[in-house]
VOGU-3710 file (C-alpha; in Angstrom, 3 decimals, decimal comma):
1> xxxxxxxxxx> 11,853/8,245/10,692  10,838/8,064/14,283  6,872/9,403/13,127  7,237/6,628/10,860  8,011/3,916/12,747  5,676/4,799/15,370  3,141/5,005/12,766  3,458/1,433/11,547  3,912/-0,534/15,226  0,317/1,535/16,032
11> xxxxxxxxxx> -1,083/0,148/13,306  0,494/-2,978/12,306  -1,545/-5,599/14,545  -4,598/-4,031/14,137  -6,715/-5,691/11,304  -9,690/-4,666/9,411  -13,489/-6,738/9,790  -15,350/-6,717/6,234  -18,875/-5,672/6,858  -21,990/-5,589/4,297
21> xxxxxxxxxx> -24,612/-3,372/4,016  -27,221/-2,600/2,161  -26,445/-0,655/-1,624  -27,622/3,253/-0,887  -29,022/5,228/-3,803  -25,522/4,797/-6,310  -24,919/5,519/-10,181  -21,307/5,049/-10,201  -20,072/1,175/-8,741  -16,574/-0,024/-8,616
31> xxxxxxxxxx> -18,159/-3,292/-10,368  -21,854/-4,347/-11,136  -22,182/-6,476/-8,183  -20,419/-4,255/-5,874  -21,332/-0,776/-5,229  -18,781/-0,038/-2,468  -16,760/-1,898/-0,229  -16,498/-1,794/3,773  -13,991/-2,604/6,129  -12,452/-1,466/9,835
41> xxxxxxxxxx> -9,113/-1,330/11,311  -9,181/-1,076/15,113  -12,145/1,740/15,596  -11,625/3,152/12,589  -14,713/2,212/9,890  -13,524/2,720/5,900  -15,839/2,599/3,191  -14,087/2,376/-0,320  -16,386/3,450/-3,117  -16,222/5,688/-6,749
51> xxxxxxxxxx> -16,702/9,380/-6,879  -20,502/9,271/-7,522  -20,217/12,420/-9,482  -19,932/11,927/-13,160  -18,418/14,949/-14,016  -15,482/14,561/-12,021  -11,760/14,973/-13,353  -8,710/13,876/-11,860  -6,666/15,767/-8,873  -4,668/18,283/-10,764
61> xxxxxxxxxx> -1,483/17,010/-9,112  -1,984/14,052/-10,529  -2,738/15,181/-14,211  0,615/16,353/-15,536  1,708/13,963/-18,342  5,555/14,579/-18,535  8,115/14,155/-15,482  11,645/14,490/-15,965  13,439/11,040/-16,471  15,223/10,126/-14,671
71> xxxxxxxxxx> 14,306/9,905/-11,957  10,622/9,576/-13,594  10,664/6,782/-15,820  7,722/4,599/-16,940  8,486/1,099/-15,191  7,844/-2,095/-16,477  4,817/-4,026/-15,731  6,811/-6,139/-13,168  8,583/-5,216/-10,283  10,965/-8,468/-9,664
81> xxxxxxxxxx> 10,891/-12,028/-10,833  8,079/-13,877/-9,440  5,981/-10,418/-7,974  2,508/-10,190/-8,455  1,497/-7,163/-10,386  -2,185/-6,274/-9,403  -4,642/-3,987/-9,782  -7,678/-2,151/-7,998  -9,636/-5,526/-7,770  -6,824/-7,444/-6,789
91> xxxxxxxxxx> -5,935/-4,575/-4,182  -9,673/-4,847/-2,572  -9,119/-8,774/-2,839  -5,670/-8,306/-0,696  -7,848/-6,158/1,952  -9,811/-8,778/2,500  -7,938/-11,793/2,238  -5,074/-10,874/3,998  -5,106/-7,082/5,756  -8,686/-8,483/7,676
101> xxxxxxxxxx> -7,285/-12,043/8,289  -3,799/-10,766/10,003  -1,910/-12,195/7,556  -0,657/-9,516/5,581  -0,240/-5,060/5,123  -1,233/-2,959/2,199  1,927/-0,893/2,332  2,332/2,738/0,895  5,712/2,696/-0,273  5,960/6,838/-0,706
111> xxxxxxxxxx> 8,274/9,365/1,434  5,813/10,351/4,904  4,361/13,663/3,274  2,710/12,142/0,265  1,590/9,540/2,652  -0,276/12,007/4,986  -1,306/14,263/1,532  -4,186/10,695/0,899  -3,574/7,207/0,719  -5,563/4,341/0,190
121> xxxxxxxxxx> -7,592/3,226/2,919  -5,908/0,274/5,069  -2,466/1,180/3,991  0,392/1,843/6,466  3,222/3,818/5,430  6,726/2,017/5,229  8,995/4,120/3,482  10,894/2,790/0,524  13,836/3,950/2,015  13,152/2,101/5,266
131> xxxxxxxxxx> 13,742/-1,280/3,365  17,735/0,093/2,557  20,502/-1,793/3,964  23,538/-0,371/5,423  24,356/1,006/9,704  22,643/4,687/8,197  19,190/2,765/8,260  18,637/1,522/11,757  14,969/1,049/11,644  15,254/-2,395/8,431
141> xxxxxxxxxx> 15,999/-4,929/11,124  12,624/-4,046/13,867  10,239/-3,287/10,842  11,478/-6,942/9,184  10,773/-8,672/12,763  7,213/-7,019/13,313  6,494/-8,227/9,596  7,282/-11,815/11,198  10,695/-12,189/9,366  13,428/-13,619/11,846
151> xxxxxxxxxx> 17,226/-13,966/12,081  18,649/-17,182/12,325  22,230/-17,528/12,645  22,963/-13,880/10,936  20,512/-14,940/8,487  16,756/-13,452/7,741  14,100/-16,250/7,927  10,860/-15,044/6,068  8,974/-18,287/6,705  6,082/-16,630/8,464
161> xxxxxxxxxx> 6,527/-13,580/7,124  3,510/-11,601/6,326  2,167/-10,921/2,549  2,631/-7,546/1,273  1,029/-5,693/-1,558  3,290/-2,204/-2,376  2,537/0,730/-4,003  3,356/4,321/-4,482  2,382/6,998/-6,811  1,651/5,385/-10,296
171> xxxxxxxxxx> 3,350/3,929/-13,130  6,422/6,345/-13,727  7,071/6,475/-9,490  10,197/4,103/-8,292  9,154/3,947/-4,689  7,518/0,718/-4,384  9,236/-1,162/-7,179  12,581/0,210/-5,182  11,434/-1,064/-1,836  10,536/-4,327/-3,467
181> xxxxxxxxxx> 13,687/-4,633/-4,942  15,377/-4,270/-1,675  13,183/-6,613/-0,074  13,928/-9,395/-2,736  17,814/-8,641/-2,124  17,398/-9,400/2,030  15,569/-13,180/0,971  11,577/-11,626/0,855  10,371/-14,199/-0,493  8,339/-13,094/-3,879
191> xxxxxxxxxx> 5,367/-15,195/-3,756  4,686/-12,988/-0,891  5,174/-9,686/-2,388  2,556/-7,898/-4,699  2,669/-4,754/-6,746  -0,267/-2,285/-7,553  1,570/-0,796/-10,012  -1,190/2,105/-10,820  -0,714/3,504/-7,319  -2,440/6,664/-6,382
201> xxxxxxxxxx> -2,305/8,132/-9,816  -4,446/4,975/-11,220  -6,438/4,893/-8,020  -7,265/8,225/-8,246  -8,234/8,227/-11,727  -11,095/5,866/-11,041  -12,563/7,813/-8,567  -11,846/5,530/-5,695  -11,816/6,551/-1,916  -8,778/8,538/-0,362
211> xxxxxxxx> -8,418/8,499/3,780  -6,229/11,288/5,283  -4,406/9,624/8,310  -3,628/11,195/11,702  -0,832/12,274/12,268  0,272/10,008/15,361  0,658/11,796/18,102  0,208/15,211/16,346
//
């Protein structure tokens, strides 16, 4: 909990600058008109682009049909009344609308190991269990305040709260859709939530760029 707090106050102000550049030699593009797509946080320099080789399949972890349900059920195509579901576009859209402008975190929504395993590039890791309420989870009341919501009078204020787009790993994983649930329960409000609900499993299946964060401090 401590790795993972640190991890998202390191990270959290630190936005990413959408640079151009000219297309390199490319067969495979994430759309006609756009071969790749650039961005930094702080120092670091992401490019997000397709596995340019065509004969390709998907990570093996990722290619096993049938889970147990419960706990791994398909979930519905919405997350919570008035929640954006999105998709890759949409996710690339939020990068650069919001993650570059300040105004709002691609959040990874899995447990910290699946998290440091790949992510998306630009994506902190908040827990979905970090959103719980109750006196066992004493880290919901500093992450709401660095994500701009405030207490007034016992209650949380999410006027200038920040936009968030969740995800975790795919359509049958109830990480994200949990932590958006709790979020919606505390007064998030949902016009400020989003849901990618094709997560890594989706992401991964298009071929589309995985980072491998540093361990902070490790």
């Amino acid at each position: 909990m401590k790795l993972v707090l640190a991890s998202f106050l390191a990270v959290v102000f630190s936005f990413p600058v959408f640079v151009q550049r000219h297309a390199s030699a490319q067969e495979v593009f994430i759309t006609p008109d756009m071969p790749f797509f650039e961005f930094e946080i702080g120092d670091s320099f992401h490019v997000i682009e397709r596995d340019q080789n065509t004969e390709a399949t998907i990570d093996p972890a990722f290619a096993k049909t049938s889970r147990p349900c419960p706990p791994f059920c398909v979930h519905p195509i919405s997350a919570g009344e008035g929640v954006e579901t999105v998709g890759e576009l949409e996710v690339l859209e939020f990068l650069r609308d919001h993650v570059e402008t300040g105004t709002g975190h691609l959040v990874d929504s899995r447990l910290e190991s699946w998290y440091q395993a790949g992510t998306i590039p630009g994506a902190i890791n908040l827990p979905f269990n970090l959103f719980e309420q109750g006196e066992l989870n004493p880290f919901l009341e500093p992450i709401l305040g660095q994500l701009g919501a405030r207490k007034v009078d016992g209650q949380w204020n999410f006027d200038n709260a920040a936009e968030l787009c969740l995800f975790c790993n795919g359509p049958w994983c109830d990480q994200s859709p949990r932590a958006i649930r709790n979020l919606l329960s505390l007064g998030y409000p949902p016009e400020k939530l989003r849901y990618y609900r094709g997560g890594i499993q989706v992401w991964k299946l298009l071929g589309l760029t995985i980072s491998v964060p540093q361990n902070v401090g490790g």
